[in-house]
C-alpha positions as CSV (number, residue, x, y, z in Angstrom):
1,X,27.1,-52.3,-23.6
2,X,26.4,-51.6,-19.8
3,X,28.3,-49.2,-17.6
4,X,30.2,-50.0,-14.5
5,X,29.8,-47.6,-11.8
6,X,31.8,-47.8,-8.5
7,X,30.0,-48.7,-5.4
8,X,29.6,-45.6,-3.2
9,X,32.2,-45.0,-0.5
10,X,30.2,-43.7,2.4
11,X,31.8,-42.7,5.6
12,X,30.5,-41.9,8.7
13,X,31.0,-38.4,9.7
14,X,30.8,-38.1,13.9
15,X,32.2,-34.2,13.9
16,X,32.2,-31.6,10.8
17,X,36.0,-32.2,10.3
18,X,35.7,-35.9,9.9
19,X,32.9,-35.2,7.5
20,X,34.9,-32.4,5.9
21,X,38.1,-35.1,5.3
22,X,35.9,-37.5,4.1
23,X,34.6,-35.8,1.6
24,X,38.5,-34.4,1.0
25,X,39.5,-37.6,0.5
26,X,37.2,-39.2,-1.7
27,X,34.1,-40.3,0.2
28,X,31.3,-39.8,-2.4
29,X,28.5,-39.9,0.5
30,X,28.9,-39.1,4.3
31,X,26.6,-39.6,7.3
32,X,25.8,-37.5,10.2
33,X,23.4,-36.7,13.0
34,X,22.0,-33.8,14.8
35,X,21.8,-33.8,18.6
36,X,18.5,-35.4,19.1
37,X,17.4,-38.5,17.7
38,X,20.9,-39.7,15.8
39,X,21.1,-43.3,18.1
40,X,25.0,-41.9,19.6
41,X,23.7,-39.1,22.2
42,X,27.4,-38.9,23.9
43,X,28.7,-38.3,20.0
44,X,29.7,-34.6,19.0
45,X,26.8,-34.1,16.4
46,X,26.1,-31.6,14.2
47,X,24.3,-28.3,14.2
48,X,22.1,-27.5,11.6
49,X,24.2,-24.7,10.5
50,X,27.2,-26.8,10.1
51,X,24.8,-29.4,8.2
52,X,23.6,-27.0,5.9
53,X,27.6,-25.6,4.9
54,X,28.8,-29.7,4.3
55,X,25.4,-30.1,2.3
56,X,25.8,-27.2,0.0
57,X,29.8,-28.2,-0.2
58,X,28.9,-31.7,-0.8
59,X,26.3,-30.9,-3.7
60,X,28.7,-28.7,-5.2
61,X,30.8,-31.6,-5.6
62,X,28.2,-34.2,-6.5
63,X,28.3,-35.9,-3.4
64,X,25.7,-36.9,-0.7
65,X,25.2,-36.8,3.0
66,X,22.7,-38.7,4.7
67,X,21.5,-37.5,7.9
68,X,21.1,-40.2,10.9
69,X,17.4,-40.5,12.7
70,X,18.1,-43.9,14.0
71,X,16.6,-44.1,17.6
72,X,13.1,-45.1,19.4
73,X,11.1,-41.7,19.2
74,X,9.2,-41.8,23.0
75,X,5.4,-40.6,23.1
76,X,7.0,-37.4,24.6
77,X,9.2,-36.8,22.1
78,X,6.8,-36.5,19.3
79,X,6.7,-32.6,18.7
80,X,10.8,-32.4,19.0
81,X,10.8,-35.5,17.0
82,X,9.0,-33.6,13.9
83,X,10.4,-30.6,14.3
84,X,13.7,-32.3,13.7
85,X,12.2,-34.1,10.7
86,X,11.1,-30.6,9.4
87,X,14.9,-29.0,9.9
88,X,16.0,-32.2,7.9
89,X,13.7,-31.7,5.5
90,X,14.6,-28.0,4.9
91,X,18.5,-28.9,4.7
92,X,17.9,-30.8,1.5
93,X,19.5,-33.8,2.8
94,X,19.8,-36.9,0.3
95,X,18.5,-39.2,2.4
96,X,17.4,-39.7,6.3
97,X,19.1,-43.0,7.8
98,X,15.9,-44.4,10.5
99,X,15.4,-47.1,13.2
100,X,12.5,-49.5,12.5
C-alpha cells in the first residue's frame, strides 16, 4: 500500500515576519530573496543574516526555504552575481528559485 503525502504549502515570504508567520502557521516551505537579483528590487528583501536565523528555524522544524534568483544577470553583474550564489550556497538553502 502507497502513502499519501500532502502537497507542500509554500508561501512567499517578502519580509522576515511574513516568512516567520508562515512558517507559524503551517507553511511547510517559504520563499525569499536577497537584495540583488530576487526579480522584486522595490520589495523589503532579506539579509543574509536574517536568511540564515529562518533557515536554521525552518530546518529545525523540517521545513524548507527557497531562496529567489529570478532576474536577467547583466554582463556587469557577473562578479556580484556569484558572489550572491556563493552566500546562497553557504546558507544551506533547499533550493535556489532562477529566471531562464
Amino acid at each position: 500500500m502507497s502513502s499519501i503525502t500532502a502537497p507542500e504549502l509554500l508561501a512567499p515570504a517578502g519580509t522576515p515576519e511574513a516568512a516567520w508567520a508562515a512558517l507559524a502557521y503551517g507553511a511547510n516551505a517559504v520563499y525569499a530573496g536577497l537584495p540583488r537579483f530576487s526579480g522584486r528590487a522595490k520589495a523589503a528583501s532579506f539579509t543574509v543574516e536574517a536568511l540564515y536565523e529562518l533557515i536554521g528555524y525552518a530546518h529545525h522544524l523540517g521545513r524548507r526555504v527557497h531562496i529567489t534568483f529570478n532576474t536577467l544577470v547583466q554582463q556587469h553583474e557577473l562578479s556580484a552575481a556569484l558572489e550572491t550564489l556563493a552566500q546562497i550556497r553557504d546558507l544551506n538553502a533547499d533550493s535556489v528559485i532562477v529566471q531562464d
